[in-house]
ZANU-35560 format. One record per residue (C-alpha): x, y, z. Coordinates in steps of 0.02 Angstrom, whole numbers, plus 50000, padded with zeros to 5 digits. Each point is the difference from the previous one (the first is absolute). Layout:
XYZ
...
//
This chain:
545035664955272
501615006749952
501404984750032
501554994149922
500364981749992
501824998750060
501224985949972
500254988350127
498565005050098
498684992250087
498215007249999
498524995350093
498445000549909
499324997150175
500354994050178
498244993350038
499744981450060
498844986950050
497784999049985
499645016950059
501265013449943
499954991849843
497995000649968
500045016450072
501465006949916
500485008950178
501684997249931
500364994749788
500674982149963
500525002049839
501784989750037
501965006549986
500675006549857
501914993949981
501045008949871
501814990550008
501175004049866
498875006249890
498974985150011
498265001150072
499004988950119
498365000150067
499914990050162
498114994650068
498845010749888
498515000250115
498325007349972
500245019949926
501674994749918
499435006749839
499535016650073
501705003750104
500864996249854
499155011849873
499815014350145
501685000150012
500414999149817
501084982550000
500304991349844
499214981550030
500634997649808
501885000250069
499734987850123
501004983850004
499014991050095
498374996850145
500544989650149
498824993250109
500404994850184
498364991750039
497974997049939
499315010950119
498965015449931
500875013950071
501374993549888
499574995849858
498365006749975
500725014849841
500904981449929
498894999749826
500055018949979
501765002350031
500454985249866
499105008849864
500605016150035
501714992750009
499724991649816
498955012549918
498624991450018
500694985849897
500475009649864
502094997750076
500494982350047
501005006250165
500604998150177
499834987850111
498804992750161
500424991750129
499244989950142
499824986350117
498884984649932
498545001550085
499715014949947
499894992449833
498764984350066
498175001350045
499555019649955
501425004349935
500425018750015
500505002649812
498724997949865
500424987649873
499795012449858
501585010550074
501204985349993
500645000349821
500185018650021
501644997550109
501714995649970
499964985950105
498874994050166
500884993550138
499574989750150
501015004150156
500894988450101
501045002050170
501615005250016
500145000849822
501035015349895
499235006649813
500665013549892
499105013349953
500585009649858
501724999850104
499405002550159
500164985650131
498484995650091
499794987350124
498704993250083
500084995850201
499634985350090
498045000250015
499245010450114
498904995650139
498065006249934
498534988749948
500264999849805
501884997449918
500985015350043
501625003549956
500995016550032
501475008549881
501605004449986
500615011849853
501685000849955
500995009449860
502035004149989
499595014450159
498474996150074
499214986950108
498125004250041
498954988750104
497954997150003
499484990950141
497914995149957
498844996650125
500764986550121
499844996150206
501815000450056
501074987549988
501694994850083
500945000649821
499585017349941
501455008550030
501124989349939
498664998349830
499995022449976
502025001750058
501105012049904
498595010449934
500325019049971
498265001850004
498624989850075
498225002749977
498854991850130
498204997249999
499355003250182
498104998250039
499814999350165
500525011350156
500154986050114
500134981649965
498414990849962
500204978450020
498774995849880
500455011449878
501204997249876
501015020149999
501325007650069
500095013550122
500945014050060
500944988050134
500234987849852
500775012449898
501065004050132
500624983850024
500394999849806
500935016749984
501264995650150
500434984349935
500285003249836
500445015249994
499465009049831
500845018949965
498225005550002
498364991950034
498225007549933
498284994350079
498644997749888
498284990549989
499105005650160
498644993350062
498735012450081
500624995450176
501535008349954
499255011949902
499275007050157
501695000250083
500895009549885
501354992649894
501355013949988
500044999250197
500074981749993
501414999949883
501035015250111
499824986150156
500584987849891
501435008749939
500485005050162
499764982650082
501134991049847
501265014149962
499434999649816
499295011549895
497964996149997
498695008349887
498204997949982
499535001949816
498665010449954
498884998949858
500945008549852
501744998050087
501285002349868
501644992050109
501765000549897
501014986150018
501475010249983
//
């Protein structure tokens, strides 16, 4: 595939969530791809990480770091591969991971072998901030889901991004993803389901009106919303809010610029 990495980009090694676009690959979860600065970030390598990233011809070697928003496998499934692609299989000390603690407890998602390959290992905590190779990262207040979830805010000397993981809504999220130029949602479901944990397109709603981002992009559908199409969910969206709304797509090379 002919593609040119640019910088300060975003690109979506797929747009595919939850059990059953993941195991059929109906849509690719390989995670978001988050060049800032020069600086490179891969953000919830899920199962066919690996692939996305050589298809498209993306350096893993130049990444500064894997950050992980939660334990669940259409997130961090691609976790080992990405690490020793990252570090040259072990052969260059380099980059860093990062994720919440119980993803490090009982079955942890990194193999122990991996761990002296990195720079340094770190265990997330809320509300906290960590530099990156001179990029500000924070992590959110934790989300609403049934493992520890947290979501992210990037942040360099022009550009705020936000990640918000797999959460039920919550009466603080606006005021948690405020003042982002760009705010990337994960948005399951269609319609609201109680007893599961995701958002949906009302949710979303909610979010973009209240906290106003320059531009919001949906990502992580669920097959409910697969079936409804995205794009015209996101034109209802961004007529209902006033803001500019895209659905990714798998490949979607967006410039920050």
């Amino acid at each position: 595939m002919n593609y040119t990495e640019e910088t300060n980009s975003l690109t979506f090694l797929g747009t595919g969530g939850a059990r059953f676009m993941v195991s059929r690959q109906i849509l690719a979860s390989g995670g978001i791809w988050l060049n800032l600065d020069g600086k490179r970030f891969l953000i919830d390598p899920g199962p066919g990480s690996i692939v996305q990233v050589c298809r498209l011809g993306l350096d893993p070697e130049k990444l500064s770091a894997i950050l992980l928003s939660h334990r669940h496998l259409d997130h961090s499934g691609d976790v080992n591969v990405m690490i020793e692609a990252m570090t040259q299989g072990g052969f260059k000390k380099h980059g860093h991971f990062l994720a919440p603690k119980d993803a490090f407890d009982n079955e942890p998602v990194i193999y122990s072998y991996l761990k002296p390959f990195l720079n340094d290992l770190t265990m997330l905590e809320e509300g906290r901030e960590y530099n990156l190779d001179g990029i500000k990262v924070f992590t959110t207040r934790r989300h609403q889901h049934p493992v520890e979830t947290y979501g992210f805010i990037f942040e360099s000397s022009s550009h705020r991004i936000g990640y918000v993981s797999d959460t039920r809504y919550f009466e603080e999220m606006p005021q948690v993803y405020a003042g982002c130029d760009v705010l990337i949602i994960n948005v399951v479901l269609k319609e609201a389901i109680e007893r599961i944990y995701h958002l949906s397109i009302p949710d979303a709603a909610k979010l973009i009106t209240a906290a106003k981002p320059k531009t919001a992009i949906l990502t992580h559908f669920g097959l409910q919303l697969y079936r409804a199409d995205p794009a015209k969910m996101a034109a209802q969206l961004a007529s209902e809010t006033g803001i500019p709304v895209i659905a990714a797509g798998d490949d979607l090379l967006f410039k920050l610029e």
